[in-house]
ZAMARGU-4260 file (C-alpha; in steps of 0.2 Angstrom, whole numbers, plus 5000, padded with zeros to 4 digits):
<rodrens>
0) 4996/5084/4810 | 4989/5071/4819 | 4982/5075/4838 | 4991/5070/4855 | 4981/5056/4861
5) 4990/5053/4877 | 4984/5067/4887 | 4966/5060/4880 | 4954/5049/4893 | 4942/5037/4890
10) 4925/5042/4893 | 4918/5033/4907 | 4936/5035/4915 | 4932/5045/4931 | 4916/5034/4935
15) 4929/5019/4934 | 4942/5028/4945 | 4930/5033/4959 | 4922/5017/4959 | 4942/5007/4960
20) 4945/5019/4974 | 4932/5018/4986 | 4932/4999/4983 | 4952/5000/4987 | 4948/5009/5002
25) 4933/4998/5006 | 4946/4983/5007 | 4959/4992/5016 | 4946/4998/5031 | 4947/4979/5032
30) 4962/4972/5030 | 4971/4984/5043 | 4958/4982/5056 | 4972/4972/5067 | 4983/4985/5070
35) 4973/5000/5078 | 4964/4984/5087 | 4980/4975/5092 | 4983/4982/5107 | 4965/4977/5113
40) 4967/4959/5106 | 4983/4959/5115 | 4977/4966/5133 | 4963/4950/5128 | 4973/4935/5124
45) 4988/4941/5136 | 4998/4941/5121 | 5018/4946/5122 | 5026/4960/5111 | 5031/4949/5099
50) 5015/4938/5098 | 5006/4956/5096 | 5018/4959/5080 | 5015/4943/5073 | 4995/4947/5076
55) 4994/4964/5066 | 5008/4959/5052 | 5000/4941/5048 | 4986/4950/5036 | 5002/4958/5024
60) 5008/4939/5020 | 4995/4931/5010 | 4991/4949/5006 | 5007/4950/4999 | 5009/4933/4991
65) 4993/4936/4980 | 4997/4952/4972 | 5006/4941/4958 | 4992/4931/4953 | 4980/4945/4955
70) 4990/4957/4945 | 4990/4943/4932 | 4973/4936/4932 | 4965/4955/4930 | 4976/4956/4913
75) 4969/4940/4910 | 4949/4943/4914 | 4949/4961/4919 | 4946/4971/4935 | 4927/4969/4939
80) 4929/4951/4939 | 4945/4950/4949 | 4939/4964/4961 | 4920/4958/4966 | 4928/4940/4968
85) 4942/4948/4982 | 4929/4959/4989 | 4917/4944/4990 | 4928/4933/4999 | 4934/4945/5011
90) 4917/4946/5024 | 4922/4927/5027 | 4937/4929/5038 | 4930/4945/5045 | 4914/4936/5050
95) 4928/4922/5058 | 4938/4939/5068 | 4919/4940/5075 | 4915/4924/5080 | 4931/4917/5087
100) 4943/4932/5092 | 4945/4924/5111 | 4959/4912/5101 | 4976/4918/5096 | 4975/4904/5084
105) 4959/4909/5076 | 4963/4926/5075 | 4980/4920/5066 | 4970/4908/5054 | 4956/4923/5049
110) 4969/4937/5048 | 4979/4927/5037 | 4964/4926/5026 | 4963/4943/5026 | 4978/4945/5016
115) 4966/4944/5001 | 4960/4961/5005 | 4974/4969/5005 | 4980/4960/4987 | 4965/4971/4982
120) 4979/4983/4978 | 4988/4973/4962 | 4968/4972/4956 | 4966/4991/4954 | 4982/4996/4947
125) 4978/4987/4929 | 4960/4989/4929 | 4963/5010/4932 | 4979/5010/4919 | 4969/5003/4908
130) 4957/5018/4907 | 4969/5033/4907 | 4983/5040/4892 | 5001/5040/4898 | 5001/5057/4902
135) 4989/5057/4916 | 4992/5038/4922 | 5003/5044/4936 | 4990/5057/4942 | 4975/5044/4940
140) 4986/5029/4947 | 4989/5040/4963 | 4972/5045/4963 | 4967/5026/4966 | 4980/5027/4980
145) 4970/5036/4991 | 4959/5021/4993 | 4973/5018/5006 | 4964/5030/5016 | 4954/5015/5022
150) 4971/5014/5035 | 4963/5028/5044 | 4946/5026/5046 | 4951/5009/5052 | 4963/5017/5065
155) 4949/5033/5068 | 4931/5021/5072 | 4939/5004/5075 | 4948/5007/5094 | 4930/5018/5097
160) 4920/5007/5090 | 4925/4992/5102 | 4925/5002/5116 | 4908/5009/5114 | 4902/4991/5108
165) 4914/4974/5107 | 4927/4969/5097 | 4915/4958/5088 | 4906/4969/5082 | 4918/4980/5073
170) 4922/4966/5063 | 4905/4962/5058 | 4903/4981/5054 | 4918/4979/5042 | 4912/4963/5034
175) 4893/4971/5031 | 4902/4985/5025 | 4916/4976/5011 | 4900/4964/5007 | 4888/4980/5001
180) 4904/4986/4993 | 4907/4968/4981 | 4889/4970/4975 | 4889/4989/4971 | 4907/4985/4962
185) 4900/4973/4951 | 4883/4981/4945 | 4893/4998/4943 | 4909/4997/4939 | 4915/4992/4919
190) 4932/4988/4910 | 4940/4999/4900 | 4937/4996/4881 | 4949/4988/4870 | 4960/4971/4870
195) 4967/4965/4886 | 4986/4956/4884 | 4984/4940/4874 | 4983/4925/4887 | 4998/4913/4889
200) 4998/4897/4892 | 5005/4899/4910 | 4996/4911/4922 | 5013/4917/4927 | 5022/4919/4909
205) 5023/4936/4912 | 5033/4937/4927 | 5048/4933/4914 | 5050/4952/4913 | 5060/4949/4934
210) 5073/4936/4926 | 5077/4948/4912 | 5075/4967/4918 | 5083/4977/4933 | 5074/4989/4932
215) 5057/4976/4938 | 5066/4972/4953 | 5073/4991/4958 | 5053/4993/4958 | 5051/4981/4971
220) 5064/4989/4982 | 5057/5005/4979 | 5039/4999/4985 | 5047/4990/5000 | 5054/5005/5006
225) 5040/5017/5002 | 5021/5007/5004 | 5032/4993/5015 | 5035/5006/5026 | 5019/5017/5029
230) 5011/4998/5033 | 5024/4996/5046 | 5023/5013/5054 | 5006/5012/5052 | 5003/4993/5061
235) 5016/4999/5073 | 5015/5016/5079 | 5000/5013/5088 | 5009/4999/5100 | 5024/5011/5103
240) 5013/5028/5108 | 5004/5016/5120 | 5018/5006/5127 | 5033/5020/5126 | 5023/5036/5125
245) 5010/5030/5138 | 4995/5037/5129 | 4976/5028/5129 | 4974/5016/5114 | 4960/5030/5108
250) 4973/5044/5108 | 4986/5033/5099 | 4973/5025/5087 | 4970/5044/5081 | 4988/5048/5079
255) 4994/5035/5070 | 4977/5039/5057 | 4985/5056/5056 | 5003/5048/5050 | 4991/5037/5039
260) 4982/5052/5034 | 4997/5063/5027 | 5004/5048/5018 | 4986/5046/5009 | 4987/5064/5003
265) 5004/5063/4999 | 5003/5049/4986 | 4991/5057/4972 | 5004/5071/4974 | 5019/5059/4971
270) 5009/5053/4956 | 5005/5072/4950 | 5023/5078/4952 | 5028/5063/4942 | 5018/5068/4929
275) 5027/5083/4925 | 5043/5081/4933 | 5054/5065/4932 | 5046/5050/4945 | 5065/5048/4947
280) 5068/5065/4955 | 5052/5063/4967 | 5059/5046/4971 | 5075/5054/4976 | 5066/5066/4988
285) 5056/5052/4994 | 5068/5042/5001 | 5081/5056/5005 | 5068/5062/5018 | 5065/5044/5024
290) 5082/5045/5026 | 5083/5058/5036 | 5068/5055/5050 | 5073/5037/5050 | 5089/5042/5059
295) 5079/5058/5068 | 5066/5044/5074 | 5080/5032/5083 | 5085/5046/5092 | 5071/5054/5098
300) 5056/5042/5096 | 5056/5044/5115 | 5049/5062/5114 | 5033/5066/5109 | 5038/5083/5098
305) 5052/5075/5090 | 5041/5060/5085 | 5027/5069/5079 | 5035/5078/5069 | 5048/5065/5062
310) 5033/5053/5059 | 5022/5066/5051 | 5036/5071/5039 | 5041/5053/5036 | 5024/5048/5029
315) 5023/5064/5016 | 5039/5053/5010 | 5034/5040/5010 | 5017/5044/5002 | 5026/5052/4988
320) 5036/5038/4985 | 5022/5025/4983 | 5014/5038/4969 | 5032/5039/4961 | 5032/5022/4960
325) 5016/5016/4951 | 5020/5029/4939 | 5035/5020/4934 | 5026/5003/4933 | 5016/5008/4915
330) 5030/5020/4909 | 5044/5007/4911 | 5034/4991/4907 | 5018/4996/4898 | 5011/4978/4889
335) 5014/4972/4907 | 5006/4982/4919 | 4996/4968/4928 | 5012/4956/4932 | 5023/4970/4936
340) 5009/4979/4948 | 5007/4961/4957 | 5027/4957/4961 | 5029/4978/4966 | 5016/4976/4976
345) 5019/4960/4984 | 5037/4968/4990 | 5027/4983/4997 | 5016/4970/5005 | 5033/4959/5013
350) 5039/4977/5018 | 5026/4979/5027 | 5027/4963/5036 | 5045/4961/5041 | 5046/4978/5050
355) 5036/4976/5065 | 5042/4959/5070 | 5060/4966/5070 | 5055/4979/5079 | 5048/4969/5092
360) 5063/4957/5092 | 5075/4973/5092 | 5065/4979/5108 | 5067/4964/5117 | 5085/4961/5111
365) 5092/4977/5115 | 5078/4987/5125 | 5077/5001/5114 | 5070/5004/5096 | 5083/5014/5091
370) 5091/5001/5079 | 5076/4996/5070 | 5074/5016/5066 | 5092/5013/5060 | 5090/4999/5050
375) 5076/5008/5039 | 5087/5022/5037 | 5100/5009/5029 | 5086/5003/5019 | 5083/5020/5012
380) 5101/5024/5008 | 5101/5005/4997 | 5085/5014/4987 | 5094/5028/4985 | 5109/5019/4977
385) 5098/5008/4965 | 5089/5025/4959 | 5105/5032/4955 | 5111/5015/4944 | 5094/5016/4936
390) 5093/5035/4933 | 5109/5033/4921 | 5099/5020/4912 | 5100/5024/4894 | 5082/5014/4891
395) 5069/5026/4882 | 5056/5030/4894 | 5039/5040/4890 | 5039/5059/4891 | 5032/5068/4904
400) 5018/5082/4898 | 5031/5097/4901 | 5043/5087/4887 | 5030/5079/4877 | 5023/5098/4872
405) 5043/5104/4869 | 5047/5089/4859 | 5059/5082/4873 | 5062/5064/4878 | 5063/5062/4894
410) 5080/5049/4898
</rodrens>
């Protein structure tokens, strides 16, 4: 009888893990730098609500937008390449943040640039697949997901590091740091062994999987709701603690690293349950409970109890979610990991960029943020359908380790 090799890693596979992570968080410490600082940027340009919106969500678009030729170019010339080149390019636009953050137009330009740190994302996902069995890619995958921890030390040192100093030098403290960071990667970190997908002629041949498969587009959906909506809270929350709540930019800094916190822990737990239990199922707790404090949050978002609470909840959801997700990304498409990633990701991205600005234009429309809280619960219940349609398709899918070691196939 020959032996089980999916629950089998490559050696070298937790070097290359630990390595994808920290450079994932590395990124992220920089690319979410507007947000905890957006309140000061605003208070210095005189900015309005909606200007302040377009200021912290302007580093999701290009962010978003390159996920799908990331995620195809690491199938193509593998992870350390891909990754050193983002992490390389991204101390230019934080050096820019540096030097000319006393224009709204500048700060636009460079933040926009700054969108390749968070593509970083799509980078990681192939390159740490690639190194782990079937069995524990969910695990591992959500593993990598922690590097979103970069949201909170962002939101932690970045509002006390500008006070105690300037807002210049934060960014060059981030651009020193995502610099050392490209050349540790490339000395340190290796591809996995073994063929990479056969190169097409077109970079984005592979994205045919989206004009044949459903299933590739309920993925996106599911990532704008789950990753789209911890990057909106997270770019969010500290505006509406400071302008609704009345607290110091300091105090809501923290807070909203505590929301990104929960959600960070959360994810390597989505990815773990999915593992053993069906990703579908943790999906359907995820968005259930997004649900639920989504309409709990347009209530109440007035109240400091009721909003920490609903908030705090809300990102274990939503955590969970984004590891559910990625476990669904090699286990429903596995020769396509790399396009797939890029087009989930680049909807989590968009989620995360449409969110606040509606919630800026819902606030100066009607006063009140109660029906941009709604509108994310709708979101939710639209998840929750799709997951139901998809559940009942008959398409085989790989077996969890509960069904692989009792010989059932998981449906």
């Amino acid at each position: 009888m020959s032996p089980d090799n999916s629950f089998e890693e490559t050696p070298g596979s937790g070097r290359a893990l630990t390595l994808a992570m920290l450079a994932f968080g590395v990124c992220f410490i920089g690319w979410s730098l507007l947000g905890p600082l957006g309140t000061t940027i605003q208070d210095k340009l005189h900015l309005t609500d909606t200007q302040l919106a377009i200021t912290v969500a302007i580093p999701v678009v290009l962010g978003s937008l390159m996920r799908v030729p990331l995620g195809v170019l690491t199938d193509r010339y593998g992870g350390r390449r891909v990754f050193t080149a983002v992490m390389a390019f991204t101390p230019l636009p934080l050096i820019g943040l540096a030097l000319f953050n006393d224009s709204w137009a500048a700060v636009l330009v460079c933040g926009f640039l700054l969108g390749f740190a968070g593509a970083s994302f799509a980078v990681g996902i192939p390159f740490v697949n690639r190194w782990y069995p079937p069995a524990r890619q969910g695990f591992a995958l959500g593993l990598y997901g922690i590097g979103m921890g970069g949201t909170v030390v962002s939101a932690l040192l970045a509002p006390r590091l500008t006070k105690a100093t300037s807002l210049a030098t934060t960014f060059w403290v981030a651009a020193s740091l995502v610099a050392v960071a490209a050349v540790a990667f490339w000395l340190l970190a290796r591809d996995a062994p073994g063929a990479r997908p056969v190169a097409t002629r077109s970079m984005f041949a592979p994205l045919a999987v989206f004009k044949t498969s459903p299933r590739a587009w309920a993925l996106t959906l599911f990532y704008f709701l789950a990753f789209g909506g911890f990057v909106s809270m997270f770019l969010y929350l500290p505006k509406l603690l400071h302008a609704v709540n009345h607290l110091s930019k300091t105090d809501a800094g923290s807070r909203a690293a505590g929301f990104a916190l929960l959600a960070v822990a959360a994810r390597p737990i989505g990815g773990w349950l999915s593992d053993r239990i069906r990703a579908q199922t943790v999906l359907a707790i995820s968005f259930s409970g997004t649900l639920i404090f989504a309409v709990m949050l347009a209530g109440t978002y007035k109240h400091m109890v009721p909003l920490t609470i609903a908030c705090l909840l809300m990102a274990v959801c939503l955590g969970l979610g984004t590891g559910a997700t990625f476990k669904l990304v090699p286990q429903w498409f596995p020769d396509q990991v790399g396009a797939v990633a890029g087009g989930v990701g680049a909807a989590g991205g968009l989620g995360g960029f449409f969110p606040p600005l509606l919630m800026a234009i819902v606030k100066s429309q009607t006063g009140s943020y109660a029906l941009g809280f709604v509108l994310m619960g709708a979101v939710a219940v639209i998840a929750l359908i799709v997951l139901a349609v998809m559940s009942r398709d008959g398409a085989p899918t790989r077996p969890t380790p509960v069904e692989a070691r009792s010989g059932l196939v998981a449906r």
